[in-house]
C-alpha positions as CSV (number, residue, x, y, z in Angstrom):
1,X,144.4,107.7,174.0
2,X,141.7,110.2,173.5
3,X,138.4,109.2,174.0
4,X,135.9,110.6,171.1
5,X,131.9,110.6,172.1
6,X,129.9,108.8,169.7
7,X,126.1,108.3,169.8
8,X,124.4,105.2,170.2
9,X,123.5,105.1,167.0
10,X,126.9,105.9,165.5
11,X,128.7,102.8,167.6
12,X,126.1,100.6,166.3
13,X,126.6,101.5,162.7
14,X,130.3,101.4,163.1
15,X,130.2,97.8,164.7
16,X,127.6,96.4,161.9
17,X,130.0,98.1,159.5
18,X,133.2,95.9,161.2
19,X,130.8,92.9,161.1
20,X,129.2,93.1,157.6
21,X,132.8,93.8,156.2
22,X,135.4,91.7,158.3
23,X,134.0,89.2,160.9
24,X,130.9,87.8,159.7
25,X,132.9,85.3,157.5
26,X,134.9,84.2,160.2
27,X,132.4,83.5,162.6
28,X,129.1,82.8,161.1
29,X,129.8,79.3,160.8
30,X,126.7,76.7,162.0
31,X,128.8,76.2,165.4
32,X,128.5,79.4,166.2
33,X,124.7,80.4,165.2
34,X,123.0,82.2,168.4
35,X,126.2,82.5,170.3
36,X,127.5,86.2,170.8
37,X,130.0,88.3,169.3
38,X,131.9,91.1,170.9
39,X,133.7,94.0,169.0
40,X,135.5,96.7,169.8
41,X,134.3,99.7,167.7
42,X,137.5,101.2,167.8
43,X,140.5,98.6,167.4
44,X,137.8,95.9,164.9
45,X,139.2,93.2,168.0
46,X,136.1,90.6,168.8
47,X,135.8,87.8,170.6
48,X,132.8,84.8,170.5
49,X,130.7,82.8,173.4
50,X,127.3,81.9,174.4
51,X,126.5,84.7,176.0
52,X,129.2,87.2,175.4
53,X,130.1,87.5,178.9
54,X,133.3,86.3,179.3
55,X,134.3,88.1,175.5
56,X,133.9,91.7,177.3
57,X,135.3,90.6,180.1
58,X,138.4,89.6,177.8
59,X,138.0,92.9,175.8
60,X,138.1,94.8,178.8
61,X,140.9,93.3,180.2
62,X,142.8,94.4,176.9
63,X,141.5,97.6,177.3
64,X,139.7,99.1,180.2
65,X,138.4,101.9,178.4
66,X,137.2,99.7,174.8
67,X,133.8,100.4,173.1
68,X,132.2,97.5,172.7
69,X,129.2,96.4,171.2
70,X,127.3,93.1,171.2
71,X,125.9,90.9,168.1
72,X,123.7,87.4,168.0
73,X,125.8,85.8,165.5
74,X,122.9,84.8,162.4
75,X,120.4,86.9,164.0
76,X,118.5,90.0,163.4
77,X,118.6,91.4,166.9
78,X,120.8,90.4,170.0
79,X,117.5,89.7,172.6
80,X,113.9,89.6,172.2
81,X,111.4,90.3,175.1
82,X,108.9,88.7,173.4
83,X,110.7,85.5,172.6
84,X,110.8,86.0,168.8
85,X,113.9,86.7,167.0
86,X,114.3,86.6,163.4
87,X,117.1,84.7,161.4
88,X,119.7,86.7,159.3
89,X,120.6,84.9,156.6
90,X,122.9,87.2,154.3
């Protein structure tokens, strides 16, 4: 598989893309608010837990050389170093 370089900015928008238009119904449920999801920019796989961890780890195991990129499922942002973080609720 050929590897194609992608900026920051463009795995980002292709990963809030997959969320906005395929995951976020499956997951956003109230079990699941805070926990992490995983995606893999390039195959739309994901996986969910607390931290998001063990999902790459899982992702990566499927394959070694996935893009992944990690969301706070019903957040705004993924980590806050100032302890805020704002609720997303679309």
């Amino acid at each position: 598989m050929q590897t194609i370089l992608l900026s920051s900015e463009e795995v980002g928008k292709r990963a809030r893309e997959l969320y906005d238009n395929n995951i976020r119904q499956q997951v956003e449920t109230e079990e699941n608010i805070g926990k992490m999801v995983i995606i893999d920019i390039e195959t739309g796989e994901y996986a969910v837990d607390k931290t998001g961890i063990e999902s790459a780890h899982y992702l990566r195991k499927k394959n070694p050389l996935a893009r992944l990129f990690g969301i706070r499922i019903g957040y705004k942002v993924a980590a806050s170093f100032n302890g805020d973080m704002e609720r997303d609720y679309r």
